[in-house]
C-alpha positions in Angstrom: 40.3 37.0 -40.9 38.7 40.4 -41.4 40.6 43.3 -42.7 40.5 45.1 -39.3 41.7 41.9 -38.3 44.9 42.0 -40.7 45.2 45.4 -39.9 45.6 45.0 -35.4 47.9 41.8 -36.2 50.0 44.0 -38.5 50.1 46.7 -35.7 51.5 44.3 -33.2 53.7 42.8 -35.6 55.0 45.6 -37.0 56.6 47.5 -33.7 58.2 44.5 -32.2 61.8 44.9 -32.0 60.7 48.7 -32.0 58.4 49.7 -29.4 58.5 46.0 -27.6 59.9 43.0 -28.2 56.7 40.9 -26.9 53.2 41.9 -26.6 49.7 40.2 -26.7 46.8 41.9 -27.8 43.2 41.1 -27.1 39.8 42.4 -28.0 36.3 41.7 -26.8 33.0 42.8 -27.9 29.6 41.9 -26.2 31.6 39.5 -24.1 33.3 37.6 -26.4 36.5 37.4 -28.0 37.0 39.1 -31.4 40.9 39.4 -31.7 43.9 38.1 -29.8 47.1 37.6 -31.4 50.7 37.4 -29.5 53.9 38.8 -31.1 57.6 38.8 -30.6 60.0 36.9 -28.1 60.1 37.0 -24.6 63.8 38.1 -23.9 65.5 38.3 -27.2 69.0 38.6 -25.3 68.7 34.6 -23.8 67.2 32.6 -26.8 64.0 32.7 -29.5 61.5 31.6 -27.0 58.3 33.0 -28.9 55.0 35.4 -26.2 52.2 33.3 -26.8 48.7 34.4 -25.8 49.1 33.1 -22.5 53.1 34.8 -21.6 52.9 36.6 -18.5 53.5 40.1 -18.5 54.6 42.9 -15.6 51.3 44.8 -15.3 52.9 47.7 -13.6 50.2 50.0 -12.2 47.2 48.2 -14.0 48.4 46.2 -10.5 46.2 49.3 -9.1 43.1 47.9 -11.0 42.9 44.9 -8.6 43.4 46.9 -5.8 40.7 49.2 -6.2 38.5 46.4 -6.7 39.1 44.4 -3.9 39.4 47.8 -1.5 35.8 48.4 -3.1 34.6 45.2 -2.0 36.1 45.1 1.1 34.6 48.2 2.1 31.1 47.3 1.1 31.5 44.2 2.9 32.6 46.1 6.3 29.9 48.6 5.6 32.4 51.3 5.0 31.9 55.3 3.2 33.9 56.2 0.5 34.1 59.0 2.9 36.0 57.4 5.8 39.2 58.6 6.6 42.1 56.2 5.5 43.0 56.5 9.3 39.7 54.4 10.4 41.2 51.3 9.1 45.0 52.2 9.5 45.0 54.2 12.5 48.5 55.3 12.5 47.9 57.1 9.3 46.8 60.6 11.6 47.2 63.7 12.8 48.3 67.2 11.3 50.5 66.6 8.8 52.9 69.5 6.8 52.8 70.0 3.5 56.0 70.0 1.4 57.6 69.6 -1.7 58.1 65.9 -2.9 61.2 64.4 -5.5 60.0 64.8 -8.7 59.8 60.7 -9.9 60.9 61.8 -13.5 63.7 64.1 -12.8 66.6 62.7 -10.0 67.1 65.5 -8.1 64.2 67.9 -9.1 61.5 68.7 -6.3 57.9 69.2 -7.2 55.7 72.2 -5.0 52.4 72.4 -5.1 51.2 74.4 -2.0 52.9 76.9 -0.1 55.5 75.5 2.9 54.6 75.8 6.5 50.8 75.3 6.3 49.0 72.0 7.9 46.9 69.5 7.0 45.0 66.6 8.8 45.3 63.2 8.2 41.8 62.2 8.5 41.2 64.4 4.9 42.3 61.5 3.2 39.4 59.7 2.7 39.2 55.8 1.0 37.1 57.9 -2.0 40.1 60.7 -2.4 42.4 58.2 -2.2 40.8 56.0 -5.1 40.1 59.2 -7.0 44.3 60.4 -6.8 43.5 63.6 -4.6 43.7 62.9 -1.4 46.5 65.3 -1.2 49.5 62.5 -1.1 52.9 63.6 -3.2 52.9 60.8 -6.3 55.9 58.8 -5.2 58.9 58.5 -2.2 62.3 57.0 -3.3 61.7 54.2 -0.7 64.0 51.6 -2.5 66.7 54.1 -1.5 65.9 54.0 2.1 66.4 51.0 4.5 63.9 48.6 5.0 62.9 49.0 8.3 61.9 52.8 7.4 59.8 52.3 4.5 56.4 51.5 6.2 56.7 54.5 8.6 57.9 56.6 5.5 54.8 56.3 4.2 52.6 56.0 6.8 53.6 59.4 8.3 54.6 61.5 4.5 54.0 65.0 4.8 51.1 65.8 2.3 52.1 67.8 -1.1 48.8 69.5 -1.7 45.3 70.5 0.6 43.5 67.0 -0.4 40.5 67.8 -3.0 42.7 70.8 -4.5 45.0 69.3 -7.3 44.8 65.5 -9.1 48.3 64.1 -8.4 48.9 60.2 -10.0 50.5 59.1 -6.8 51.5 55.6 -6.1 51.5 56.3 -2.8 47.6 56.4 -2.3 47.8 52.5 -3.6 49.9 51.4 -1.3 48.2 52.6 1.3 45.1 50.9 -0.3 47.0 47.7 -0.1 47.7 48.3 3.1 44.3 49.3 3.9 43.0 45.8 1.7 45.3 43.6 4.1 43.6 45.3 7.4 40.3 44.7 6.0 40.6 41.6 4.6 43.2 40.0 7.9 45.3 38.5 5.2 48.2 39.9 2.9 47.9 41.4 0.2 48.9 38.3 -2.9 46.0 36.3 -0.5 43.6 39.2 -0.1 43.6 40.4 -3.9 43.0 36.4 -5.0 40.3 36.0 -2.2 38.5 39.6 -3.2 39.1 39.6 -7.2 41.3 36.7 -8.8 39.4 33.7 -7.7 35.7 35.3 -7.7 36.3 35.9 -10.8 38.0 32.9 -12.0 41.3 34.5 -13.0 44.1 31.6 -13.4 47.7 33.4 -14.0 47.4 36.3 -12.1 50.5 36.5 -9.5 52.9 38.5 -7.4 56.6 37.1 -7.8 56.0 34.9 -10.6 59.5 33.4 -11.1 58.7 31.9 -7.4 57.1 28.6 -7.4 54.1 27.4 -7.7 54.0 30.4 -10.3 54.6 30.1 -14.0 58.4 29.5 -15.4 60.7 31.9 -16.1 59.9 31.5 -19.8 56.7 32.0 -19.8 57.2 35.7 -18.6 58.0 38.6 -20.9 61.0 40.3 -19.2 61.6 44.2 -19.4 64.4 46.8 -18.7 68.0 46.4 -17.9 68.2 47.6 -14.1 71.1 49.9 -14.1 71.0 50.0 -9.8 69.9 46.0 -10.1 72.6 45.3 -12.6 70.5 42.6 -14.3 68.1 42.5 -17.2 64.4 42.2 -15.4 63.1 38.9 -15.7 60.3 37.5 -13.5 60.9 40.5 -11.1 58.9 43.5 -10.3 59.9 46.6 -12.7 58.8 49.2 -10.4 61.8 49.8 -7.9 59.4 50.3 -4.5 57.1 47.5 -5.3 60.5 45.4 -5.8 62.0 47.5 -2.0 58.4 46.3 -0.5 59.1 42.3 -1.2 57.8 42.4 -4.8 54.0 42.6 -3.5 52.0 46.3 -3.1 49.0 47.8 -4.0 50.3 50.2 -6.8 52.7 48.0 -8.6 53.8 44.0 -8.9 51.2 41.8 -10.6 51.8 40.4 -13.6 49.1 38.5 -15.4 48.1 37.3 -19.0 45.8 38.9 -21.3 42.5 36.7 -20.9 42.8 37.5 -17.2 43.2 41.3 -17.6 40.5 41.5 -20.2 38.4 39.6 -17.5 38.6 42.1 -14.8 37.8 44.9 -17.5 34.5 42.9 -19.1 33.2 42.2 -15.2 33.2 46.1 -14.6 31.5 46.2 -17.7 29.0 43.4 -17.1 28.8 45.3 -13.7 27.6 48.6 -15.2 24.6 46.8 -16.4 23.9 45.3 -13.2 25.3 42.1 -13.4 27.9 39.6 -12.5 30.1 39.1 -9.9 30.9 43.6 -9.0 27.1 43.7 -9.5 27.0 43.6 -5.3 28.5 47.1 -5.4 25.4 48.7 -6.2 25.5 52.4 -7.3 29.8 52.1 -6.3 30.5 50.7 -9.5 29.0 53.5 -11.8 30.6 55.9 -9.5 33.5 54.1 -10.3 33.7 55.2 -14.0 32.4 58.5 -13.3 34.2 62.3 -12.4 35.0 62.0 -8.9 38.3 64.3 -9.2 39.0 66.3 -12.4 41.5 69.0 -12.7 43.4 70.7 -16.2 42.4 67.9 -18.1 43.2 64.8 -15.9 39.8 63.0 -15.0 40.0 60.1 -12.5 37.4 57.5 -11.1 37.8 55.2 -8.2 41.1 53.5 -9.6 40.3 54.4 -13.3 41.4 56.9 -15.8 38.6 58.4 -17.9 38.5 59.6 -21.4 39.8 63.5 -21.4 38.7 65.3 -24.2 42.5 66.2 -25.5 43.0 64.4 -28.9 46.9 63.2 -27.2 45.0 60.9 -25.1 45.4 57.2 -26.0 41.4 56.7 -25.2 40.9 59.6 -28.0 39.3 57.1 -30.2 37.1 55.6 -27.9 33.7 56.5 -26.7 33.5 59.4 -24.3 31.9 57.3 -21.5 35.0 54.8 -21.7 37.5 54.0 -18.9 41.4 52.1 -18.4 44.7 52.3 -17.5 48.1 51.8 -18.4 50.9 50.6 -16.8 54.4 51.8 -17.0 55.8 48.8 -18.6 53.6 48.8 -21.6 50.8 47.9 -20.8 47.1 49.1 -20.7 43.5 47.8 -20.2 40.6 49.6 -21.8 36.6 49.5 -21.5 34.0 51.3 -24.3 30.6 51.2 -22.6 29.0 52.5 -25.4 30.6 49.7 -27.5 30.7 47.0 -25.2 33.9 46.2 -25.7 36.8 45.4 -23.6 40.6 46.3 -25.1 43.7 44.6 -23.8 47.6 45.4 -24.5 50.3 43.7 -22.9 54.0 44.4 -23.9 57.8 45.0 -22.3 58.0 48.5 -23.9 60.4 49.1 -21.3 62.9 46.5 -22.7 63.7 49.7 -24.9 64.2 52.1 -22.1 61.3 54.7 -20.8 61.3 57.2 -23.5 57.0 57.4 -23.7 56.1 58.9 -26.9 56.6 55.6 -29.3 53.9 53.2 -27.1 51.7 56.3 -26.7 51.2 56.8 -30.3 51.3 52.8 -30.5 48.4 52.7 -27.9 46.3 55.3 -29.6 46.4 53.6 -32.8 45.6 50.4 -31.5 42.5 51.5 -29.9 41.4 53.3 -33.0 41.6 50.2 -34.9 39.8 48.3 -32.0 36.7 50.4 -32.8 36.5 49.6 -36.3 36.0 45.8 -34.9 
């Protein structure tokens, strides 16, 4: 074992019981694996059951990641435009729409404005690339696990818009569910079936599921668990974290996957076999360097199609890395990274949230751990 090595399994070791109480970590350079350690327990409160590399985690929004990749290759396959309104595949998502102020997903209570009220908008300006990109003018999130069932479809489906689409880069959860929506109409299946037939199975990924405490999925201890639910009244354990992936049956396109790291490091090393023209997301052509590339940047925040790139701010986790290099993280702890000009490929799963939600301790976590991943 090398001293960087030594160093990353110290890292991991060293903020369980901290930061996490489980996490996996997992490095690969030119394709192959040059670190993966696993750390802590699973659920400290219900015995000593020890993660192992293969402990499934809640990937939170890295969920996203699969989304966009299957909505990418679903579109190619239909002969689509990144520029096609969302409303050509799910045609009830049209018409003028309002803009107004949207609850703030940080702050109960609090309402975020972004545009003045009483202007309008169309529909149709929400376009599969705008959507991708986290501008297509959508508010970032909707309470819908406080609403009944039977209204959270149609809530989304007919939101008023927060913003003129192209004019602000809002993170909004809401864009991926309609992608998952848009993936199901596409693909004629559901979303679990369309997300293995588009991504997990092409590209040969084994523990990657929806619901994973439902058979034929993997056992409840084989799953890292995460917060204590105050409006579930239960510790999370083989259950969605996010409360409207969890309202929506556990399965959407912005939340609800949980996966192990070999499998999320997977999806990151094909986009990066991908930008060299080869592999499995070779087929998208010229779509997958878009992909990693500006298409909507605003006071700092630079987004792809599905990815986050590297800002130039030294806060940002990808600080360390390469300009060129892409990822995400998930809400839960977790966070998938690719270095182009280092061909490498940076996993990190872990139930930060076990903890609470307070951010600052797993971003300065994250950023050190990608630092040492480039001395590898």
């Amino acid at each position: 074992m090398t001293a960087v090595q030594r160093a990353l399994r110290h890292h991991l070791e060293a903020a369980v019981g901290q930061v996490f109480t489980a996490a996996v970590g997992l490095i690969q350079r030119e394709g192959k694996v040059v670190f993966l350690h696993a750390a802590g327990r699973v659920n400290p409160e219900a015995g000593e059951e020890k993660a192992t590399p293969e402990t499934l985690f809640d990937l939170a929004s890295l969920t996203k990641l699969f989304t966009a990749t299957a909505v990418l290759r679903l579109l190619a396959a239909h002969g689509l435009s990144l520029d096609a309104p969302l409303g050509e595949v799910l045609p009830a998502f049209c018409g003028p729409r309002p803009l107004a102020p949207y609850p703030d997903p940080l702050q109960s209570g609090k309402m975020i404005t972004l545009a003045p009220q009483g202007g309008e908008v169309e529909a149709d300006a929400a376009t599969f690339r705008r959507l991708l990109a986290h501008n297509a003018g959508l508010p970032a999130w909707l309470p819908l696990f406080r609403m009944p069932a039977e209204e959270r479809r149609r809530a989304v489906m007919e939101t008023a818009f927060a913003y003129p689409p192209g004019q602000h880069v809002v993170y909004s959860d809401l864009d991926f569910i309609l992608l998952g929506w848009a993936a199901e109409a596409l693909s004629g299946q559901p979303l679990a079936k369309a997300l293995r037939a588009w991504v997990s199975e092409p590209l040969g990924l084994l523990r990657v599921h929806f619901r994973p405490a439902a058979p034929p999925a993997a056992p409840l201890w084989g799953i890292a668990a995460t917060e204590r639910c105050r409006w579930r009244g239960r510790r999370l354990w083989g259950e969605v974290h996010d409360e409207n992936a969890w309202a929506l049956g556990g399965v959407a396109g912005h939340a609800g996957l949980f996966a192990a790291a070999a499998d999320v490091a997977a999806l990151g090393q094909a986009w990066l076999d991908a930008l060299r023209g080869q592999g499995l997301l070779a087929t998208l052509g010229k779509w997958a360097r878009t992909a990693v590339q500006p298409q909507a940047e605003k006071g700092g925040l630079r987004r792809g199609l599905g990815w986050a790139l590297r800002s130039s701010s030294p806060e940002d986790i990808a600080a360390p890395l390469s300009p060129t290099a892409f990822g995400h993280t998930g809400f839960t702890g977790t966070s998938l990274y690719v270095d182009p000009a280092r061909r490498l490929v940076a996993v990190a799963l872990t139930n930060r949230v076990y903890f609470g939600r307070e951010p600052e301790p797993i971003r300065r976590w994250r950023q050190q751990w990608h630092a040492l991943a480039t001395r590898l």
